[in-house]
TILUMRO-938035 format. One line per 4 residues: number of its first residue (from 1); their letters; for each residue x negated, y negated, z negated of C-alpha. Coordinates in Angstrom, 1 decimal, padded with zeros to 4 digits. Example, Ala and Ser with C-alpha at 12.3 -4.5 7.8 and 13.67 -1.06 7.14 Angstrom:
! TILUMRO-938035
1) as) -012.3:004.5:-007.8 ~ -013.7:001.1:-007.1
END
This chain:
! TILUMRO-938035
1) xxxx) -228.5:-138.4:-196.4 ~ -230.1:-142.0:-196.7 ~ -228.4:-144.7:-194.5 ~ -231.8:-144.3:-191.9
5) xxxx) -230.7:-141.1:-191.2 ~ -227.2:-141.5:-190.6 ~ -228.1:-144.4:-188.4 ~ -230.4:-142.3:-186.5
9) xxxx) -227.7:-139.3:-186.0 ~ -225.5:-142.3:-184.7 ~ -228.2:-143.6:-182.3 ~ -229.0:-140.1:-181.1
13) xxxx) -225.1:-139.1:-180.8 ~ -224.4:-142.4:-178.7 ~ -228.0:-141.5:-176.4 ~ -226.5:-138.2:-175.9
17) xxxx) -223.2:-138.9:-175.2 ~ -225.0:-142.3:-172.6 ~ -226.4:-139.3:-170.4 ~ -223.7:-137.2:-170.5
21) xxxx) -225.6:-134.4:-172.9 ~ -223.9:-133.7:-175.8 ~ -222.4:-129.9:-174.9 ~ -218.9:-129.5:-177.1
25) xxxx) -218.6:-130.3:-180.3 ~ -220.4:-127.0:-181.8 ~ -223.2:-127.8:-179.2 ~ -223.1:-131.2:-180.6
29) xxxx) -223.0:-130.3:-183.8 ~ -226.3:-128.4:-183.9 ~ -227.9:-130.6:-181.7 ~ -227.6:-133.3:-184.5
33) xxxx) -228.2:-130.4:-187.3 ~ -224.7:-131.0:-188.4 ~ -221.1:-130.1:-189.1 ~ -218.8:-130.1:-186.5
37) xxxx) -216.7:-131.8:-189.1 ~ -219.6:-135.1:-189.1 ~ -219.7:-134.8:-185.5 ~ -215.8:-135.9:-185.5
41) xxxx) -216.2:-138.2:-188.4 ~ -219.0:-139.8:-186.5 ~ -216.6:-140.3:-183.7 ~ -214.2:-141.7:-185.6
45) xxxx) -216.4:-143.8:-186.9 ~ -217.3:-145.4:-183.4 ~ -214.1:-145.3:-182.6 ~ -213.4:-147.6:-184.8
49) xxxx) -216.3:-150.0:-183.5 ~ -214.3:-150.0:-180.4 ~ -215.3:-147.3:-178.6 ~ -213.4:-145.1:-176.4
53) xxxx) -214.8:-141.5:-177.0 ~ -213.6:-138.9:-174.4 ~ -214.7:-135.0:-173.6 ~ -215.5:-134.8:-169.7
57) xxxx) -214.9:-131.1:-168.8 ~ -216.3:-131.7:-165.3 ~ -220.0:-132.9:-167.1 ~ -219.1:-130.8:-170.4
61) xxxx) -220.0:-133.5:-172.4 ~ -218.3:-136.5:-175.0 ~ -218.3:-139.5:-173.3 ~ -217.7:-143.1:-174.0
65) xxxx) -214.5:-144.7:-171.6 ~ -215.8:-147.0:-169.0 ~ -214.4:-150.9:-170.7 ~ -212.3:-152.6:-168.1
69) xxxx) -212.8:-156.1:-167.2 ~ -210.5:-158.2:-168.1 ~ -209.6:-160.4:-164.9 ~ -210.0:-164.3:-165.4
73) xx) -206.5:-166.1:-165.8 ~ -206.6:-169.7:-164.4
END
């Protein structure tokens, strides 16, 4: 797979996940036309470009955690 079409998947996987549509991880998984195994490699992989990746059973869906502001210290 060429590095366009990994970025794609990413793009796609972080659109889904935006709107709340990405199903569990076998959903996921052929949603993307892969593994379930790249679908948590591709997590951990934007995990560790900071983001906070969550399943939501209420929406049945990965999400990312809402960032909390940090409160201005005078």
């Amino acid at each position: 797979m060429s590095f366009e079409q990994q970025t794609a998947r990413i793009e796609r996987l972080v659109g889904l996940m935006e709107r709340s549509q990405t199903g569990t991880a076998k959903e996921l998984a052929i949603k993307l036309n892969v593994s379930r195994r790249t679908v948590f490699n591709d997590f951990e992989f934007l995990k560790g470009k900071g983001y906070d990746i969550f399943y939501c059973y209420v929406d049945g869906s990965y999400r990312f955690e809402k960032k909390r502001e940090n409160p201005l210290f005078f």
